[in-house]
C-alpha positions as MATLAB code, in Angstrom:
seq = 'XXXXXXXXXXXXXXXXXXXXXXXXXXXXXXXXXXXXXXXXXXXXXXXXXXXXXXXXXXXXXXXXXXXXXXXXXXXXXXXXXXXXXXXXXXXXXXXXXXXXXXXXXXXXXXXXXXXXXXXXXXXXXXXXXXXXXXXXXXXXXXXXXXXXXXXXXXXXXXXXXXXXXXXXXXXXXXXXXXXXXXXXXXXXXXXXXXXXXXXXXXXXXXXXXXXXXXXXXXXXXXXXXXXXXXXXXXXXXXXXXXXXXXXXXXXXXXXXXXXXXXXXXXXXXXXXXXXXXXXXXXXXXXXXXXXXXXXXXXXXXXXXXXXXXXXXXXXXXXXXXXXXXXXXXXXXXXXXXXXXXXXXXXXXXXXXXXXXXXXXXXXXXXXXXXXXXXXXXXXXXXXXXXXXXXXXXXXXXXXXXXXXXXXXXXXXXXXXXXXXXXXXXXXXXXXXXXXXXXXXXXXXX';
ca = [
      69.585   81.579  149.045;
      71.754   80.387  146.547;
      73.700   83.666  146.227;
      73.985   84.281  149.751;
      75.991   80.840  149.984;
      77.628   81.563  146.881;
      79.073   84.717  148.190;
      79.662   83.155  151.788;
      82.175   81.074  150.039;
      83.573   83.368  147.762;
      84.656   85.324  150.731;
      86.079   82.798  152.501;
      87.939   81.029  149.142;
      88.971   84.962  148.401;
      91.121   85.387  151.931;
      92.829   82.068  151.466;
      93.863   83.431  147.438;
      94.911   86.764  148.047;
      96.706   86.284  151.236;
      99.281   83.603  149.642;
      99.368   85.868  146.455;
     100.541   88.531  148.665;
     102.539   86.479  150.353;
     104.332   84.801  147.194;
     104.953   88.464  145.756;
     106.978   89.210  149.233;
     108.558   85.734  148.738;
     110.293   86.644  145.549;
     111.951   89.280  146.792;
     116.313   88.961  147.407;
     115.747   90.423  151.004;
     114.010   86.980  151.727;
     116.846   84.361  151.373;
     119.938   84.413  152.705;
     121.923   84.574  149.185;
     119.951   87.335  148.239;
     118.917   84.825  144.845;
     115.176   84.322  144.873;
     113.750   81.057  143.775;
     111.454   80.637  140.787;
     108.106   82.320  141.452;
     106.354   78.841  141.445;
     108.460   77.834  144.755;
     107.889   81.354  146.370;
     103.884   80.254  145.638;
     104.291   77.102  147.350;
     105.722   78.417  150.063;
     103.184   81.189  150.800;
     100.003   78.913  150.096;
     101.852   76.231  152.276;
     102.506   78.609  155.133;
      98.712   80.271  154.664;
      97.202   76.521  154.667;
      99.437   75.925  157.860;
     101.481   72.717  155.474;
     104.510   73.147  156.083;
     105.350   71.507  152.627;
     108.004   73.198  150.916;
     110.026   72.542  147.405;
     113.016   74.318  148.702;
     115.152   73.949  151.778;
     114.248   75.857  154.503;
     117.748   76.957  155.215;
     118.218   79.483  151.720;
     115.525   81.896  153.547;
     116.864   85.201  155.700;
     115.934   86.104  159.147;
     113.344   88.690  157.121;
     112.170   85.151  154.831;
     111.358   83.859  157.734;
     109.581   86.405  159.688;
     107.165   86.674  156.289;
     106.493   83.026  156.474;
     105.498   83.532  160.218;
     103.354   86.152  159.338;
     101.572   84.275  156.654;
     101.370   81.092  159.324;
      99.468   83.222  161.593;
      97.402   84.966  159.096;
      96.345   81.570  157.780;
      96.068   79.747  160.978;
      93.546   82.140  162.326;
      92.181   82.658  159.013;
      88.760   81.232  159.938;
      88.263   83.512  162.456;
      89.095   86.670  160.646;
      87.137   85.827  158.115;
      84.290   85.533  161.484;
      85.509   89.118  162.553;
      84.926   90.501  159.253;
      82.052   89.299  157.792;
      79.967   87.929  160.611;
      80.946   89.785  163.523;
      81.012   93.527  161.706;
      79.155   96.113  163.736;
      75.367   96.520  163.886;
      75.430   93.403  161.677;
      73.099   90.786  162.672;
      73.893   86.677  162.157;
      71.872   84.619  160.157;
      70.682   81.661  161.463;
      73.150   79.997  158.311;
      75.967   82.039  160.286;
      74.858   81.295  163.955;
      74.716   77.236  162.582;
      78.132   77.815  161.265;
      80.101   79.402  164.077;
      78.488   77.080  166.840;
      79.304   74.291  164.787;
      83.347   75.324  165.470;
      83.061   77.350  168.147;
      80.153   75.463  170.613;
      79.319   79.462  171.592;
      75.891   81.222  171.658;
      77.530   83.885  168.653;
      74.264   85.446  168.526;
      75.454   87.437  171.942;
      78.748   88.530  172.308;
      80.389   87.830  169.031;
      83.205   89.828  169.149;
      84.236   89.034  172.758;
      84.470   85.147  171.480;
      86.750   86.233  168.878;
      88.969   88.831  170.670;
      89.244   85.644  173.081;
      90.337   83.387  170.383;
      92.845   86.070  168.971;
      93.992   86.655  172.786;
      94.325   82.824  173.637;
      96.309   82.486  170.352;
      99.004   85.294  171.223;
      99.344   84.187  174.882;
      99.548   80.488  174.236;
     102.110   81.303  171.962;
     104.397   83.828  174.035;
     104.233   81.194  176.222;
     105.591   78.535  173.807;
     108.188   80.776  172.897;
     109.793   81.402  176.224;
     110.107   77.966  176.871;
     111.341   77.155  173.785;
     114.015   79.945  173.582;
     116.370   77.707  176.460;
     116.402   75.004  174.614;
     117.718   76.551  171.345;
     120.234   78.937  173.011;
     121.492   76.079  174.695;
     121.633   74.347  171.236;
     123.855   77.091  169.776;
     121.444   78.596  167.867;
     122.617   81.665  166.151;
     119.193   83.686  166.240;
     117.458   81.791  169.574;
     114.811   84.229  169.748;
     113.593   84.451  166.116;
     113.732   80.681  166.349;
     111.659   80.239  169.750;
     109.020   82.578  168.585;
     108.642   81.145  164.989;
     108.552   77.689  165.698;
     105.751   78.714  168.757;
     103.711   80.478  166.016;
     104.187   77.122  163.804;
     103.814   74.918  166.180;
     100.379   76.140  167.563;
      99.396   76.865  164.165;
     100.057   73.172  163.662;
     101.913   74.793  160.352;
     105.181   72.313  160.814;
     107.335   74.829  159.010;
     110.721   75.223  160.933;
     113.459   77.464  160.650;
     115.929   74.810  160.175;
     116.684   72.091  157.482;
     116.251   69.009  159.115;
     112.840   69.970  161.526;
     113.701   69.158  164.693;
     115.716   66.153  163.904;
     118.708   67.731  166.117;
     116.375   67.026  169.063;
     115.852   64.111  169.661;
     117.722   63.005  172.751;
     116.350   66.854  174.312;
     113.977   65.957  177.137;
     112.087   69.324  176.511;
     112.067   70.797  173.286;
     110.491   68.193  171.611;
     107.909   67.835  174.679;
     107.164   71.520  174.677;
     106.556   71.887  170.664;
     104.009   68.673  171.469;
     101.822   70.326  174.174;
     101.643   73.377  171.850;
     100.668   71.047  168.821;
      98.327   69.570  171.066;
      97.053   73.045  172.359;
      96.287   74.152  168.654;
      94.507   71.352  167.651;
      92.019   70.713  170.365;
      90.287   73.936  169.216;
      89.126   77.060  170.960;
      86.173   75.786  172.869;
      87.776   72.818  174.593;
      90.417   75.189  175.735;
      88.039   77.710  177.236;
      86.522   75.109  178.620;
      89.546   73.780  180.141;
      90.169   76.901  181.617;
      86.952   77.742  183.169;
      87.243   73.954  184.998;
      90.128   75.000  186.654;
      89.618   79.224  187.548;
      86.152   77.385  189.108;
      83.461   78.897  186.487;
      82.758   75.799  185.257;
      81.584   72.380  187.288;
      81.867   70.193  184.327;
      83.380   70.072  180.782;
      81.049   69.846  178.014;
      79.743   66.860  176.407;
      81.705   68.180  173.051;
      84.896   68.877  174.674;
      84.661   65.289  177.333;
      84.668   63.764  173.740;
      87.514   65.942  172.000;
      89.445   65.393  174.930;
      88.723   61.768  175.201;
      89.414   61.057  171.123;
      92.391   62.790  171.431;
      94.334   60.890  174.294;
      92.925   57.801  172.743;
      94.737   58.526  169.594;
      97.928   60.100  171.000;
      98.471   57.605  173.196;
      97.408   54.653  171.438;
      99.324   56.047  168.342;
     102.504   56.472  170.527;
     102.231   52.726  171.571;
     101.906   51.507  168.051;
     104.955   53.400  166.861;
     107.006   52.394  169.478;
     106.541   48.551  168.969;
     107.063   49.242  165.497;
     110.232   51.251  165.169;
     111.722   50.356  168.288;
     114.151   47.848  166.812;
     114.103   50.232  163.801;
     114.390   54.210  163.500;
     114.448   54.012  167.510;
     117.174   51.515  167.974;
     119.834   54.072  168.326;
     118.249   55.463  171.764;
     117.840   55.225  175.181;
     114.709   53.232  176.627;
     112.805   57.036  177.660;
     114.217   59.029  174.351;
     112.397   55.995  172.442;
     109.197   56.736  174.504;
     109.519   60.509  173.610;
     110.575   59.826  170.150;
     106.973   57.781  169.857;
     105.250   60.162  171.437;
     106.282   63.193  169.327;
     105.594   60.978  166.077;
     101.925   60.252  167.555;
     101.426   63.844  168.044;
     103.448   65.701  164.942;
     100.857   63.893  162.420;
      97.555   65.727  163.530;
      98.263   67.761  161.910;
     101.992   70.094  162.316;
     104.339   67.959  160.441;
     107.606   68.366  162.769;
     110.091   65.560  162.765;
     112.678   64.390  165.283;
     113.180   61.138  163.380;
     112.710   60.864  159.337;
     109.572   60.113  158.153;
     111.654   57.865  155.689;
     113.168   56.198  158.105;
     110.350   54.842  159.423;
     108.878   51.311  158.612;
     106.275   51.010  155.864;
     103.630   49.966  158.380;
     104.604   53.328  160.004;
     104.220   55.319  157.293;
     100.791   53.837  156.629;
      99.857   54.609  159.941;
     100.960   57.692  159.677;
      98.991   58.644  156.585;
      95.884   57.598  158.782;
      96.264   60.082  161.391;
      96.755   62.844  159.133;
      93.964   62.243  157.374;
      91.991   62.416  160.900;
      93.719   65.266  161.622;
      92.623   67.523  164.974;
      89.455   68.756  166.594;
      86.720   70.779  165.158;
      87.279   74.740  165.914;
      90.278   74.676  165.865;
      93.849   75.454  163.716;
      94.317   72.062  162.814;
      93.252   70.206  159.560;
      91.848   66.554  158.360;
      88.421   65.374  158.550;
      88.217   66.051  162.235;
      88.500   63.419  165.590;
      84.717   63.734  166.069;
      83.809   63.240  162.289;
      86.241   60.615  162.565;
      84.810   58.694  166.064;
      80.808   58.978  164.635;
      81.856   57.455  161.447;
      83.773   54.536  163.209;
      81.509   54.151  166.265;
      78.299   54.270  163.697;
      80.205   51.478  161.544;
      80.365   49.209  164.504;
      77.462   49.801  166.107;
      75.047   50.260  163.760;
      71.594   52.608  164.772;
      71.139   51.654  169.145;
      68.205   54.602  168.698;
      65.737   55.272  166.165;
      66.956   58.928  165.575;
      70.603   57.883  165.599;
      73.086   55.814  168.318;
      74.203   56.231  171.805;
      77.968   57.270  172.713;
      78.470   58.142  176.684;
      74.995   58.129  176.966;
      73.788   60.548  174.469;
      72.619   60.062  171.422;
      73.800   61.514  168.410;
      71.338   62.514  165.865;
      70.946   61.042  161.958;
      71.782   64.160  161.208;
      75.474   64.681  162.567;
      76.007   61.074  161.593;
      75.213   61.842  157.677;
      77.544   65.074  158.181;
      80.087   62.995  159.322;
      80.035   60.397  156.451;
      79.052   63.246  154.047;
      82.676   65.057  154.954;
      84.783   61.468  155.010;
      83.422   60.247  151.769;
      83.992   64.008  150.034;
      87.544   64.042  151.542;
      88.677   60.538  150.266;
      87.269   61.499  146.915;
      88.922   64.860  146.807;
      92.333   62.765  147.915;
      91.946   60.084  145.758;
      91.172   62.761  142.660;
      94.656   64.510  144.029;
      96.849   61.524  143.909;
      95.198   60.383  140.539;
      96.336   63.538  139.417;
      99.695   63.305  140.590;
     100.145   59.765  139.532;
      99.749   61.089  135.821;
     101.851   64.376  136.343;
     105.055   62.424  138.026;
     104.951   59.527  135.923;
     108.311   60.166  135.413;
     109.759   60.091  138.610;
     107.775   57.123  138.855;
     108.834   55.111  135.775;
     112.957   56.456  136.847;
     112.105   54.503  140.414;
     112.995   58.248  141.794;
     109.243   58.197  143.230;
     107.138   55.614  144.504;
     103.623   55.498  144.318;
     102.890   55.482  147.705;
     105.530   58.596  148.215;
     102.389   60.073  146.058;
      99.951   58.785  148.313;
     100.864   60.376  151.671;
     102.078   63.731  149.912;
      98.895   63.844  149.121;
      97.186   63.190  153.066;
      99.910   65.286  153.916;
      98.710   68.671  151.370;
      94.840   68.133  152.110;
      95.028   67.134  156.077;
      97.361   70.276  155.959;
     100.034   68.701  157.795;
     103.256   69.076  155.881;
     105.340   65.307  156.496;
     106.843   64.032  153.082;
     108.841   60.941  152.117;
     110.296   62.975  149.971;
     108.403   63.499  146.726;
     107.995   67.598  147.486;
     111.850   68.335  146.576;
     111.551   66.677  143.154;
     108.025   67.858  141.880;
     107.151   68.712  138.283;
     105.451   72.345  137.732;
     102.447   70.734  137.181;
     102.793   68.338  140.258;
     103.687   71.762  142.548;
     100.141   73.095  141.266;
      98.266   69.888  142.163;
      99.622   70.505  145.427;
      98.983   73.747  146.000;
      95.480   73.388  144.500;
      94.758   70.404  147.313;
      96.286   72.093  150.061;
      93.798   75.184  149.359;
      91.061   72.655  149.464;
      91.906   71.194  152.720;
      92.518   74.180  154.514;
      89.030   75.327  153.535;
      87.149   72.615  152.114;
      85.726   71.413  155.454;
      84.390   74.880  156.714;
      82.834   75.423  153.156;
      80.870   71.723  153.474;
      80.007   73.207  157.010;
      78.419   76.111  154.911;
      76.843   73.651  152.338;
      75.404   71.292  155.371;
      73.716   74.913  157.152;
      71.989   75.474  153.690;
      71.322   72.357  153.016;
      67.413   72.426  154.854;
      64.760   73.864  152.944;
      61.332   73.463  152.580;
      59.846   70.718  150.521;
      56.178   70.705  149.034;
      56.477   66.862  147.753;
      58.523   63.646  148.225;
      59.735   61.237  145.774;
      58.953   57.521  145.775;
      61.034   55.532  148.183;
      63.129   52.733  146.404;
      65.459   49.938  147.439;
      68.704   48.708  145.629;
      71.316   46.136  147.071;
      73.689   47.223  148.761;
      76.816   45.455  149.823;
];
């Protein structure tokens, strides 16, 4: 048993080592940037692990890569993005290959699917769903950059589709999206894909069966994805519109204010596009900001962070307390001890695993620091922003030691697959016992 989960992460560790290896060798080649200079082969690595992890973090400016720089990065986006499910296809899903009950645990755990039939059809729907939501996203984005005077309108369209469904955040032009926002659309239209990408596979098929009639009823899982979600974006949109309304919002019209608060409720969870600074924004923004990367999207799909359901059992069961003596009741269901242990087990391994990154990078910028040219919370949210895989910075990436770059990279490999490989530990994690230890009682609290 223990090799079989060895190897199970091995593979899965393997794809998301190689592939940014790969994609860092392409990286530091001339034909990439614009000047035809490459940057130092640390950068190129940031880049490509950044783009595989769908960051968006990057210690260069976006504007020194070449339409062919870009087109790599876009291909590494979608390589990473869907990683999780070709790593599915190929080990799980290979032909006359059976699924463990480990596996079947796994896969229903992200995808809500009964694997053990039609495995490959529930991937080549995932793949197809990906490619068609995107097309989409790209033809209504290509308008508004034409009409912006972009000088490559279809290269942009499609790659910031492909980032923004990917929830990657990467974008083809210096400033994000900062250029937009007083457009109505653009903004609006990057949103609903960021949205789309982060609700995860399931809820959308779900979505779509409710409305083509082969489905009465949404599930119970996706009623409450659907439900955290518009709590958060919504809620989150109010909050940073009372807060930077007289602030980074003061320069615009009542509605563009509205939209400007909605994108920044979205962009966190977990894509990383701007129309406004993130350094413009109000500490109490900022902190609030850090909070909804760490939540991050919905299980099964693109997006990082600890996940809105992890996130809603772990507050609801801190208020509430045990209603049932197997667990507590939410929309009247009750959710097990089990998935409430899960859920603490993943939050209290991700804080630790964030607060080990940002001790870390306390000791290996504590010159920036001690110059004033960094601030310790700057530290802070680049590191929610490397393990939720979200890719917003106050500006600490730019001016990042070696050592500091590495940190980074190491924590945005372990959130991009951290979670799925504590999904791997949990489905092990029941085995037979022949004896029980004495029960004992300490304080607590």
């Amino acid at each position: 048993m223990r090799t079989r989960l060895s190897m199970d992460k091995v593979q899965l560790f393997a794809y998301f080592i190689v592939l940014p290896l790969l994609g860092s060798a392409v990286l530091s080649q001339p034909f990439a940037y614009a000047s035809g200079i490459p940057v130092p082969y640390l950068d190129a690595l940031f880049t490509a692990m950044s783009a595989v992890c769908v960051t968006g973090l990057s210690t260069v400016s976006m504007d020194v890569y070449s339409p062919a720089g870009f087109i790599v990065i876009m291909v590494l986006i979608e390589m990473g993005g869907l990683g999780i499910v070709t790593f599915i296809s190929f080990y799980l899903a290979a032909p006359k290959r059976k699924l463990s009950l480990v596996n079947r645990t796994v896969v229903r755990d992200f995808f809500s699917e009964d694997v053990e039939i039609e495995p490959r059809r529930i991937l080549l729907s995932i793949i197809g769903t990906t490619f068609i939501v995107e097309l989409i996203g790209a033809v209504l984005l290509y308008g508004g950059f034409r009409g912006a005077g972009s000088e490559q309108p279809v290269l942009d369209a499609v790659f910031h589709s492909v980032s923004a469904f990917c929830n990657a955040g990467f974008s083809t032009r210096s400033d994000s999206l900062a250029g937009f926002v007083n457009d109505p659309w653009l903004p609006l239209a990057i949103s609903l894909l960021i949205i789309a990408g982060g609700l995860g596979f399931s809820v959308l098929a779900d979505v779509r069966k409710l409305f083509t009639k082969k489905l009465h009823r949404l599930t119970y899982h996706s009623q409450i994805v659907l439900i955290a979600s518009g709590t958060l974006i919504f809620g989150a949109a109010a909050v940073f519109w009372l807060l930077e309304r007289n602030r980074a919002f003061a320069g615009l019209p009542p509605l563009r204010q509205i939209s400007a608060a909605f994108f920044q409720a979205v962009t966190p969870r977990t894509a990383g596009f701007e129309t406004v600074s993130q350094a413009n924004l109000t500490p109490a923004s900022n902190l609030f900001t850090a909070v909804l990367m760490f939540i991050g999207g919905s299980p099964g799909s693109i997006a990082g962070g600890v996940k809105t359901t992890t996130f809603l059992v772990v507050f609801l069961y801190a208020i509430r307390g045990n209603t049932e003596q197997n667990g507590f009741n939410m929309r009247r269901k009750c959710i097990d001890t089990a998935t409430v242990e899960k859920a603490f087990s993943i939050v209290a391994k991700s804080l630790m695993i964030c607060m080990s990154a940002c001790f870390l990078l306390l000791i290996s910028e504590r010159e920036s620091l001690m110059a004033g040219t960094v601030r310790i919370f700057d530290i802070f949210f680049e590191t929610i922003s490397a393990f939720a895989t979200v890719g917003l910075s106050l500006g600490a990436t730019a001016s990042l030691s070696a050592a500091g770059k590495a940190i980074v990279i190491a924590t945005m490999f372990i959130g991009r697959t951290g979670i799925f490989a504590m999904a791997l530990g949990f489905a092990h994690s029941e085995k037979e016992r022949y004896f029980e230890y004495p029960s004992a009682s300490i304080l607590i609290g």
